[in-house]
mmCIF file as gemmi writes it, N, C-alpha and C atoms, coordinates in Angstrom:
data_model
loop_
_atom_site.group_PDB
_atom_site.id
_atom_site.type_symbol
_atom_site.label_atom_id
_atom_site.label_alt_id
_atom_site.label_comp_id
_atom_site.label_asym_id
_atom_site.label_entity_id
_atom_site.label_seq_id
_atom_site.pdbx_PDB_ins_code
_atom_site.Cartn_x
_atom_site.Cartn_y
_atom_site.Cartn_z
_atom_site.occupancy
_atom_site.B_iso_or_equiv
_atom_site.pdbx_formal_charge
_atom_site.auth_seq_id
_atom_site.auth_asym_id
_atom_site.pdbx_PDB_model_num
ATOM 1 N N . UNK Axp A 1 ? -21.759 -0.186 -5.146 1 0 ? 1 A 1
ATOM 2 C CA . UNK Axp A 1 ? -20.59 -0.762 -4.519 1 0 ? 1 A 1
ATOM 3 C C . UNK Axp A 1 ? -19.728 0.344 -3.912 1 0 ? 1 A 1
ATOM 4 N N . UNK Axp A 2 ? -19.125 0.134 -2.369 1 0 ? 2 A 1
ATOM 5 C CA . UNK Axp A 2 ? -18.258 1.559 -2.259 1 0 ? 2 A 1
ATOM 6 C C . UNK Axp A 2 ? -16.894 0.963 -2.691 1 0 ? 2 A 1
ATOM 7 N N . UNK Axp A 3 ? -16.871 2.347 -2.536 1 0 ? 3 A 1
ATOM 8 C CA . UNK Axp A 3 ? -14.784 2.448 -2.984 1 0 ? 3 A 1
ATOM 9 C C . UNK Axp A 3 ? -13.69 2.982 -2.227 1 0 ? 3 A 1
ATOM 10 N N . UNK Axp A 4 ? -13.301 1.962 -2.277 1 0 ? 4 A 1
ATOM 11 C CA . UNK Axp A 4 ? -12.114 2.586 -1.67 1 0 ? 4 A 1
ATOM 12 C C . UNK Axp A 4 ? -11.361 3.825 -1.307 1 0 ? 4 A 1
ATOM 13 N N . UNK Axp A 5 ? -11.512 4.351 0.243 1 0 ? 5 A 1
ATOM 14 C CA . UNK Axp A 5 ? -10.535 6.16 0.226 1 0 ? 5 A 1
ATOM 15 C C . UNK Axp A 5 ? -9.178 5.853 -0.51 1 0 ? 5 A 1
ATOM 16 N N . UNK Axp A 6 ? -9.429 7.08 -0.786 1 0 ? 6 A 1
ATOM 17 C CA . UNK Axp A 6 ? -8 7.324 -2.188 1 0 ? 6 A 1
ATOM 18 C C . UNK Axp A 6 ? -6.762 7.744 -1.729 1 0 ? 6 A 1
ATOM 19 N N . UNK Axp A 7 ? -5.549 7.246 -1.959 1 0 ? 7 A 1
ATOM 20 C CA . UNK Axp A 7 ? -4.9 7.602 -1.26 1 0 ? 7 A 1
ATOM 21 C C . UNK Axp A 7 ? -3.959 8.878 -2.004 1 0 ? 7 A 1
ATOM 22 N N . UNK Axp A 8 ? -2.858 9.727 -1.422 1 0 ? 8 A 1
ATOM 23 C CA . UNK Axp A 8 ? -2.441 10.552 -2.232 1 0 ? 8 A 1
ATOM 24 C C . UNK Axp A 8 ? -1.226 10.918 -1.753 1 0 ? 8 A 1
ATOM 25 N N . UNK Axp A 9 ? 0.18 10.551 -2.597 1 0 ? 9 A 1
ATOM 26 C CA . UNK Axp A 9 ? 1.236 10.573 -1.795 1 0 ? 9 A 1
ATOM 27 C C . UNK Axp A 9 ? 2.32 11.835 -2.364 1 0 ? 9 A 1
ATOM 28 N N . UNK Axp A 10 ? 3.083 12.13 -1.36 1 0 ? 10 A 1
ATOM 29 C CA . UNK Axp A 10 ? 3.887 13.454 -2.207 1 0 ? 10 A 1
ATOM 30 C C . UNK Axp A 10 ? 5.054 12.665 -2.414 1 0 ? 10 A 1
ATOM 31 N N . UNK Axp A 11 ? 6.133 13.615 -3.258 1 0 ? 11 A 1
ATOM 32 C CA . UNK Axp A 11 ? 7.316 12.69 -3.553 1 0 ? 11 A 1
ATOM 33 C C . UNK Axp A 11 ? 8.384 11.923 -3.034 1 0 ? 11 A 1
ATOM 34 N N . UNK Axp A 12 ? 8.165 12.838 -2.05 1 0 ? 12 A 1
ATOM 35 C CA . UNK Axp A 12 ? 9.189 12.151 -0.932 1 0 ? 12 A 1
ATOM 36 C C . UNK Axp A 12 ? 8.622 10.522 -0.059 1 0 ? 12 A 1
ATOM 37 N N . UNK Axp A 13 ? 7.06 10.567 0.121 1 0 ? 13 A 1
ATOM 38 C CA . UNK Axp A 13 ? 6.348 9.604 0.368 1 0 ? 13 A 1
ATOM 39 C C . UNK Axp A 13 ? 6.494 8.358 -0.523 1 0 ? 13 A 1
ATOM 40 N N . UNK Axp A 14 ? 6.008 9.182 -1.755 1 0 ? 14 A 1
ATOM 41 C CA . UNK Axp A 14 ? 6.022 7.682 -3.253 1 0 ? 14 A 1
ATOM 42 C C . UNK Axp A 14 ? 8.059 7.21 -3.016 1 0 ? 14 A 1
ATOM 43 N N . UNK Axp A 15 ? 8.457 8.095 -2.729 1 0 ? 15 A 1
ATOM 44 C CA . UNK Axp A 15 ? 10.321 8.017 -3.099 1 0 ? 15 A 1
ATOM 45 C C . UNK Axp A 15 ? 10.164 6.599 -1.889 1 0 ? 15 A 1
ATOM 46 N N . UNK Axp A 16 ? 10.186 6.844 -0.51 1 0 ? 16 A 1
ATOM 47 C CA . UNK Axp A 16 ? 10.402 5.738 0.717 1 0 ? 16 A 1
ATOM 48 C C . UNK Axp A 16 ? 9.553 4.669 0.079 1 0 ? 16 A 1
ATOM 49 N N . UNK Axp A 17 ? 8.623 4.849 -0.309 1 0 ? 17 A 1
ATOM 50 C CA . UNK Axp A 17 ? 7.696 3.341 -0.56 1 0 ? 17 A 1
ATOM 51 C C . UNK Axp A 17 ? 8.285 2.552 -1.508 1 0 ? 17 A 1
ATOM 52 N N . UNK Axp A 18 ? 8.862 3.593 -2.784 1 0 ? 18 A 1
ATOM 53 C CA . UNK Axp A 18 ? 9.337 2.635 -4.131 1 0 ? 18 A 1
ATOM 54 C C . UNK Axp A 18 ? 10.722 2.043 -2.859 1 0 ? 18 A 1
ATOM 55 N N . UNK Axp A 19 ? 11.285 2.545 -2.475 1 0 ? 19 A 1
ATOM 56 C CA . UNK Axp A 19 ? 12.504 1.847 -1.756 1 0 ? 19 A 1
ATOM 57 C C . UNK Axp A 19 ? 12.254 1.126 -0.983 1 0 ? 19 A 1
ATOM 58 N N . UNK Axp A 20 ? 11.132 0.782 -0.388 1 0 ? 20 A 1
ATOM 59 C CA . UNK Axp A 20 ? 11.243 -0.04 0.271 1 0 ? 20 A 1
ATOM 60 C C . UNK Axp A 20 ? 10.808 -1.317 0.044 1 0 ? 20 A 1
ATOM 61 N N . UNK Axp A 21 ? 9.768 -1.152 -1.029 1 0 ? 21 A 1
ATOM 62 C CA . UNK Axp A 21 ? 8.887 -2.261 -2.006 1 0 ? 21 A 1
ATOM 63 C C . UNK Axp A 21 ? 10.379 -3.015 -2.843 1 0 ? 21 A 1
ATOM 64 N N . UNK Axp A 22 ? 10.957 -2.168 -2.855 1 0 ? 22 A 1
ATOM 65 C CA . UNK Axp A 22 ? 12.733 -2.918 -3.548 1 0 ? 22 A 1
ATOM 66 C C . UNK Axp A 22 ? 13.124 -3.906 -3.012 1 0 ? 22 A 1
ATOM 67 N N . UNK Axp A 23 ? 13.458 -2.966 -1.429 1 0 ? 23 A 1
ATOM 68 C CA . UNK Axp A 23 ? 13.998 -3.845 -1.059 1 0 ? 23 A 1
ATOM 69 C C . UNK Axp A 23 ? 14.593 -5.646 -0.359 1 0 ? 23 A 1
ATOM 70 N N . UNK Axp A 24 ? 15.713 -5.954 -0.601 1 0 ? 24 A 1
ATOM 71 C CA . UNK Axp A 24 ? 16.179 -7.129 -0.337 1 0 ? 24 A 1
ATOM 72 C C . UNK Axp A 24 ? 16.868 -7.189 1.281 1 0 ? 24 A 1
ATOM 73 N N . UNK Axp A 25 ? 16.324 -6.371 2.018 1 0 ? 25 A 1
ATOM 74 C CA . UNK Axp A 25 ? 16.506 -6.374 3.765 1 0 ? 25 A 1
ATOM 75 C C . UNK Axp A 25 ? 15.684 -6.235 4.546 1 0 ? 25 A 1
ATOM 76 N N . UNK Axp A 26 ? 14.597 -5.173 4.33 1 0 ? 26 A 1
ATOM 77 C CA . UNK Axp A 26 ? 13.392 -4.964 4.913 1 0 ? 26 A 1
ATOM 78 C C . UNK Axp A 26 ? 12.565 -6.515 5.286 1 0 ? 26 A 1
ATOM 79 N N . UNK Axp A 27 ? 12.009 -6.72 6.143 1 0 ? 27 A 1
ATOM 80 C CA . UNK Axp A 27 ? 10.892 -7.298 6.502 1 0 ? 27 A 1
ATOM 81 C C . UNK Axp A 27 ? 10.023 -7.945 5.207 1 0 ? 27 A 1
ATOM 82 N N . UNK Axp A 28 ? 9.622 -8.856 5.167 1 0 ? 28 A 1
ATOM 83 C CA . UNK Axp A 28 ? 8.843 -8.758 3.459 1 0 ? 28 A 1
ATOM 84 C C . UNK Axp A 28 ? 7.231 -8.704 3.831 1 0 ? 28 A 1
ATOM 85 N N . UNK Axp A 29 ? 6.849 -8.337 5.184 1 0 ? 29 A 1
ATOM 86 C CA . UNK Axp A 29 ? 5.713 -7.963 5.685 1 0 ? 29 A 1
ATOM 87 C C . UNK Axp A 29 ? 6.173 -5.997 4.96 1 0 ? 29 A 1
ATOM 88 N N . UNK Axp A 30 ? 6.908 -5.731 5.365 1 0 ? 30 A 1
ATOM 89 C CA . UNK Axp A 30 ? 7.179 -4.47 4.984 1 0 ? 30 A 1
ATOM 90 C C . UNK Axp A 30 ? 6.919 -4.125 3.488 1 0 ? 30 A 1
ATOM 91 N N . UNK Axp A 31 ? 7.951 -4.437 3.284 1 0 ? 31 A 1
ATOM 92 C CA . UNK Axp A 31 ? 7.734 -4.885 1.624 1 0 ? 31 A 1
ATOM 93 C C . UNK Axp A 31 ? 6.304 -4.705 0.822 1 0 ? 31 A 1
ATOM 94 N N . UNK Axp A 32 ? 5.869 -5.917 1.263 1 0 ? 32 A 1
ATOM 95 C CA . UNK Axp A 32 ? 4.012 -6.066 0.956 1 0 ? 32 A 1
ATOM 96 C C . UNK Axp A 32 ? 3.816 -4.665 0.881 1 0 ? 32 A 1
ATOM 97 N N . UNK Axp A 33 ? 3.349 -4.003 2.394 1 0 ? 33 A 1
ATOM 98 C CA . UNK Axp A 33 ? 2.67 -2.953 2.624 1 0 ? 33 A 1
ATOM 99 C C . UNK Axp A 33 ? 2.919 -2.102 1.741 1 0 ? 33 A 1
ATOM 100 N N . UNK Axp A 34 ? 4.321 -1.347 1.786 1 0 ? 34 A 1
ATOM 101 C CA . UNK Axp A 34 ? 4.676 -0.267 0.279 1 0 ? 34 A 1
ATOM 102 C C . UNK Axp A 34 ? 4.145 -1.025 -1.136 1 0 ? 34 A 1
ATOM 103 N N . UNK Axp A 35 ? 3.737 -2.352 -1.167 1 0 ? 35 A 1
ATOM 104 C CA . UNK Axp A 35 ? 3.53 -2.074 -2.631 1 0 ? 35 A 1
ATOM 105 C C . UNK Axp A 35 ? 2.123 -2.138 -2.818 1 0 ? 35 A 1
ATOM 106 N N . UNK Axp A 36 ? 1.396 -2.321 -1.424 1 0 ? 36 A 1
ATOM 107 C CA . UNK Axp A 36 ? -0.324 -2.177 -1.381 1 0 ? 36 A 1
ATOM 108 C C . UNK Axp A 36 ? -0.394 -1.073 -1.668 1 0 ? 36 A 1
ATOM 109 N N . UNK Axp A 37 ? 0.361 0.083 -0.736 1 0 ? 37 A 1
ATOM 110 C CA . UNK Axp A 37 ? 0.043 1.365 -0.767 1 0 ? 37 A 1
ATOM 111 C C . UNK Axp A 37 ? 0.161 2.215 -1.785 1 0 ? 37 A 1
ATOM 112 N N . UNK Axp A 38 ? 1.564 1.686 -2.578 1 0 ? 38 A 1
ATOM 113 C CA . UNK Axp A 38 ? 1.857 2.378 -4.19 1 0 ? 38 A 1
ATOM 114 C C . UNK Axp A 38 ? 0.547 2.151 -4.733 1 0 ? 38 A 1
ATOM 115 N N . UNK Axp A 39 ? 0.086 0.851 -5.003 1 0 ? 39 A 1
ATOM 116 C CA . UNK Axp A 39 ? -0.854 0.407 -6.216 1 0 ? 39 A 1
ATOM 117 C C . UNK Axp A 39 ? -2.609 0.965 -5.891 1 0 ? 39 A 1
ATOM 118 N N . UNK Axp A 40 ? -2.452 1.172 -4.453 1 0 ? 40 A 1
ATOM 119 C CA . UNK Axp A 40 ? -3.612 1.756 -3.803 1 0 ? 40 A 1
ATOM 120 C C . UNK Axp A 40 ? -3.353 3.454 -4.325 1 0 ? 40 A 1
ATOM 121 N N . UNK Axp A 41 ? -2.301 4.064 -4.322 1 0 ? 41 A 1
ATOM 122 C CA . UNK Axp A 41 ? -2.159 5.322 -4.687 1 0 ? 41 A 1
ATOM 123 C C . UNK Axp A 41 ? -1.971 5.923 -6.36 1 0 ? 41 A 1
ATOM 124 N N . UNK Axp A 42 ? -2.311 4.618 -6.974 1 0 ? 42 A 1
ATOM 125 C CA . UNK Axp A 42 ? -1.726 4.569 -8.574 1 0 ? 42 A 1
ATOM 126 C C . UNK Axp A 42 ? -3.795 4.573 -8.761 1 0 ? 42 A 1
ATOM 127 N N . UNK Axp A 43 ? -4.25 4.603 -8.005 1 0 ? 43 A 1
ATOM 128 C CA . UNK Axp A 43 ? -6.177 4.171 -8.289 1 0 ? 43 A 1
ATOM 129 C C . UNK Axp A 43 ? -6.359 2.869 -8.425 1 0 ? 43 A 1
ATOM 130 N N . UNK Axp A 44 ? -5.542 1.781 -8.467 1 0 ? 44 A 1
ATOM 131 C CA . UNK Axp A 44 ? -6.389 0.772 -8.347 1 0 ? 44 A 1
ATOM 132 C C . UNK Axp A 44 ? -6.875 0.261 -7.027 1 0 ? 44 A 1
ATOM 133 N N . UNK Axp A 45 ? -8.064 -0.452 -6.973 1 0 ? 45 A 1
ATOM 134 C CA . UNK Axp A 45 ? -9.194 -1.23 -6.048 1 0 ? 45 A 1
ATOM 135 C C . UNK Axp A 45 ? -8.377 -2.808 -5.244 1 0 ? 45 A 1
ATOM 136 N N . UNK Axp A 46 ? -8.867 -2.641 -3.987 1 0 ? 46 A 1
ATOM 137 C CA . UNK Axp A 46 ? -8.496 -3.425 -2.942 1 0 ? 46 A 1
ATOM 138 C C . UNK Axp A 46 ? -8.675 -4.937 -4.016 1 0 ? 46 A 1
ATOM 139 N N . UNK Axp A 47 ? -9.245 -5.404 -5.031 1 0 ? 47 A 1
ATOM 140 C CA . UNK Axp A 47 ? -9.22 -6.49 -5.382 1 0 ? 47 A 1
ATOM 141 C C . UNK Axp A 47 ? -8.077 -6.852 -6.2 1 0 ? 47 A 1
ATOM 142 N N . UNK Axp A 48 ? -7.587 -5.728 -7.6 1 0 ? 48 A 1
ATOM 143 C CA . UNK Axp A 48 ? -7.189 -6.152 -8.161 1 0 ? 48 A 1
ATOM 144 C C . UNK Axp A 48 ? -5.93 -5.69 -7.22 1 0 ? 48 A 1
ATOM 145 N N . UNK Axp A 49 ? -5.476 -5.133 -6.328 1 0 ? 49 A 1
ATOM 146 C CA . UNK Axp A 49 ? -4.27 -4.669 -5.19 1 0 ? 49 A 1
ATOM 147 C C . UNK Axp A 49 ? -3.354 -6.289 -4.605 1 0 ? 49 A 1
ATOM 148 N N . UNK Axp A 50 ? -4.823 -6.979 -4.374 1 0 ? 50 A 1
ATOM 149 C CA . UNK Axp A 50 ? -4.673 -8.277 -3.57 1 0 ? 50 A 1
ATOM 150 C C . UNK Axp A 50 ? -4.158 -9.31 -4.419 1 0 ? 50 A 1
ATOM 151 N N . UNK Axp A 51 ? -4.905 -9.134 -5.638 1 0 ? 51 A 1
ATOM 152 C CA . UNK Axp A 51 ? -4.266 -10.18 -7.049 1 0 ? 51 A 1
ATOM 153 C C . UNK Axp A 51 ? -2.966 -10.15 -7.307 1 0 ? 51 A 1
ATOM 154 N N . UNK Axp A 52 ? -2.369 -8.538 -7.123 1 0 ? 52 A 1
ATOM 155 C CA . UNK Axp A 52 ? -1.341 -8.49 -7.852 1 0 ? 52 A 1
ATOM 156 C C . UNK Axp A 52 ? -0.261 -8.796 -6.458 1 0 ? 52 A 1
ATOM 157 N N . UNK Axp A 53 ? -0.877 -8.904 -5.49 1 0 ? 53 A 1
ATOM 158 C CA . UNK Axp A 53 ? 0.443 -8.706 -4.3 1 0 ? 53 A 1
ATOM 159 C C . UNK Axp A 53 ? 0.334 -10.387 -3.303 1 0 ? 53 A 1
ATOM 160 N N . UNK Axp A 54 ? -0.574 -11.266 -3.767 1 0 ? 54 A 1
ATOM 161 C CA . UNK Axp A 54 ? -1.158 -12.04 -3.163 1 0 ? 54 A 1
ATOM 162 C C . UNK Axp A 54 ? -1.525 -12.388 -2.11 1 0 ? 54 A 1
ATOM 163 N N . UNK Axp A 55 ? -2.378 -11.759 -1.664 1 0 ? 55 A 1
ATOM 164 C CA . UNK Axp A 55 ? -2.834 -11.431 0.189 1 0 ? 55 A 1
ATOM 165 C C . UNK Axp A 55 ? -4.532 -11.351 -0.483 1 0 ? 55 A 1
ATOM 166 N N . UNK Axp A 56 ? -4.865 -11.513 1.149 1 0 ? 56 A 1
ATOM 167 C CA . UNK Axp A 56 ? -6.548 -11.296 0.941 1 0 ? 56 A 1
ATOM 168 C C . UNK Axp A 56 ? -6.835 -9.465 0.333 1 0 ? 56 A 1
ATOM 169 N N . UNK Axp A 57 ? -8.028 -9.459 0.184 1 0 ? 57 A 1
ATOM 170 C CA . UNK Axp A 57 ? -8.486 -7.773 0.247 1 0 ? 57 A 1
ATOM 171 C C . UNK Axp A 57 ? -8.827 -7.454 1.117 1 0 ? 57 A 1
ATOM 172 N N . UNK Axp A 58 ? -9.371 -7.917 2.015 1 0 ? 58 A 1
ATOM 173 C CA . UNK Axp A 58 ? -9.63 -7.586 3.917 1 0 ? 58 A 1
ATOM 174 C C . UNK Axp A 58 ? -7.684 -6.849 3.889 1 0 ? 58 A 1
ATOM 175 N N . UNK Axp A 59 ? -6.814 -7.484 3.827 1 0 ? 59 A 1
ATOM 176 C CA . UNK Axp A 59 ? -5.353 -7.364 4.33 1 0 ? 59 A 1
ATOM 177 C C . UNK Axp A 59 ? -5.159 -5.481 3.594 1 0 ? 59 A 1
ATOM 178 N N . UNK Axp A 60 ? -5.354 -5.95 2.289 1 0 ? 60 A 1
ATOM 179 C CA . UNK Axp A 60 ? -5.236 -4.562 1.597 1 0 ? 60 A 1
ATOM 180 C C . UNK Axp A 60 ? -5.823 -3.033 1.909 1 0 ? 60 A 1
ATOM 181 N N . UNK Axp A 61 ? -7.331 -3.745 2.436 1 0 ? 61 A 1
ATOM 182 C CA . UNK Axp A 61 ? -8.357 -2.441 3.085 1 0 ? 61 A 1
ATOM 183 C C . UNK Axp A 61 ? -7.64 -2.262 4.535 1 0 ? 61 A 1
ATOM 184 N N . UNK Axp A 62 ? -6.95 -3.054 5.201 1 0 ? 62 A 1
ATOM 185 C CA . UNK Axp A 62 ? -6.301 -2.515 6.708 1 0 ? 62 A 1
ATOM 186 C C . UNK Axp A 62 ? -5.159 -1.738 6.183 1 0 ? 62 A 1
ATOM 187 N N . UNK Axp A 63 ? -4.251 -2.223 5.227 1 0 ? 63 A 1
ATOM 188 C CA . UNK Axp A 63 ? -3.075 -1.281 4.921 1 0 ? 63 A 1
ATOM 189 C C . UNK Axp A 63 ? -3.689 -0.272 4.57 1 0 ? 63 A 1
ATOM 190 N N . UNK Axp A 64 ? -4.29 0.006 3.702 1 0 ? 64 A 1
ATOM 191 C CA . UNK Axp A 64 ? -5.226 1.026 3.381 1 0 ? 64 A 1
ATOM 192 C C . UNK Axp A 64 ? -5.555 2.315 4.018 1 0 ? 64 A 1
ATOM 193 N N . UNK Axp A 65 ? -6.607 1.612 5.324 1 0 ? 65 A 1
ATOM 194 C CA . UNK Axp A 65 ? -6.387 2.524 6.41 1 0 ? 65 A 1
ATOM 195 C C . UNK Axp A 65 ? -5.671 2.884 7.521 1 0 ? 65 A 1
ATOM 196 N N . UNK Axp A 66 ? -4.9 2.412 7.241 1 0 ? 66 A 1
ATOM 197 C CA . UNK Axp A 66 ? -3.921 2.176 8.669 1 0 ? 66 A 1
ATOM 198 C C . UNK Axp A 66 ? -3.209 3.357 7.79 1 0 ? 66 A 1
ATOM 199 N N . UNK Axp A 67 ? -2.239 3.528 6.444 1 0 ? 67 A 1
ATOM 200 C CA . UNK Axp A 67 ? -2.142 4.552 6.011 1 0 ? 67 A 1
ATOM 201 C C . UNK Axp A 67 ? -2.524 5.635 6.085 1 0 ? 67 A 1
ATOM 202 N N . UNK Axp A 68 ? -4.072 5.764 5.547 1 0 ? 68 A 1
ATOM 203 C CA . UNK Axp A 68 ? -4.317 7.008 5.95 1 0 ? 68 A 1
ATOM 204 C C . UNK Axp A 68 ? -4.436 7.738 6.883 1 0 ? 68 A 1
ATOM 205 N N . UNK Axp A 69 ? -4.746 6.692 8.278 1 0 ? 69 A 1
ATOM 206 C CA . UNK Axp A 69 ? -4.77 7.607 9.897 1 0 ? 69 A 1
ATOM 207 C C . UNK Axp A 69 ? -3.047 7.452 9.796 1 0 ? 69 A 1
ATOM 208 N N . UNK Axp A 70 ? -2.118 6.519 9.668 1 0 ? 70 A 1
ATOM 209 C CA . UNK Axp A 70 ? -0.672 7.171 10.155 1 0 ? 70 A 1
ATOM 210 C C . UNK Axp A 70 ? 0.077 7.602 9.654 1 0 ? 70 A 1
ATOM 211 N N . UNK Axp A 71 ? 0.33 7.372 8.168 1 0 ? 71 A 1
ATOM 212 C CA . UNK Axp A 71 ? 0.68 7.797 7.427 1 0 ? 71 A 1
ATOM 213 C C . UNK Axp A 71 ? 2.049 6.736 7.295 1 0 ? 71 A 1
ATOM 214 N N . UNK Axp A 72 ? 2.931 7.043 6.623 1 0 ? 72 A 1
ATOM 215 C CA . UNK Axp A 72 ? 4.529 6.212 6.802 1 0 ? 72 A 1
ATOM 216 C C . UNK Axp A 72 ? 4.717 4.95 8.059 1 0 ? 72 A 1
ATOM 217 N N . UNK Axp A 73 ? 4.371 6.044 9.231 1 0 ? 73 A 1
ATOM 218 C CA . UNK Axp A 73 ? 4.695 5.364 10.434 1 0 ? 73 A 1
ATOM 219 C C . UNK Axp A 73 ? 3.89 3.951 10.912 1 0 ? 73 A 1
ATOM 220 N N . UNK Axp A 74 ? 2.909 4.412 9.68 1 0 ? 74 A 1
ATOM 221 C CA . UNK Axp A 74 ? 1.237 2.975 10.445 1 0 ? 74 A 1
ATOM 222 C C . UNK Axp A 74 ? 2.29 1.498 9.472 1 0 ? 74 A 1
C-alpha cells in the first residue's frame, strides 16, 4: 500500500495553522485545510485525516499536495 508524503512543519508554520484551525472568522474551507495539514504533519494517513475532519480522502491527498508544492500560500 503507498503512503502518504510526509509532511514537516517549522514553528512558525505549525503556530499559523493551529490559528487558523481555531479560528471563528476564517473561511471554514480554510479552517478544514489547517487541520488536514496539522493531522497530516502529526503522521497520521489520508484515511483516518478524513474521519476525523469529515471530507473524502481524495480531498485530504489534494490538501496534502497542494501543501507541499506551496506551502502556506497553496
Amino acid at each position: 500500500m503507498r503512503r502518504a508524503p510526509e509532511i514537516k512543519l517549522n514553528d512558525a508554520q505549525r503556530a499559523e495553522l493551529v490559528s487558523w484551525s481555531r479560528s471563528q472568522t476564517l473561511p471554514m474551507r480554510q479552517v478544514s485545510r489547517a487541520r488536514i495539514v496539522l493531522l497530516a504533519a502529526d503522521g497520521q494517513e489520508d484515511i483516518a485525516i478524513a474521519a476525523a475532519v469529515g471530507c473524502a480522502r481524495q480531498r485530504c491527498a489534494r490538501v496534502r499536495q497542494r501543501f507541499l508544492r506551496d506551502g502556506l500560500e497553496g
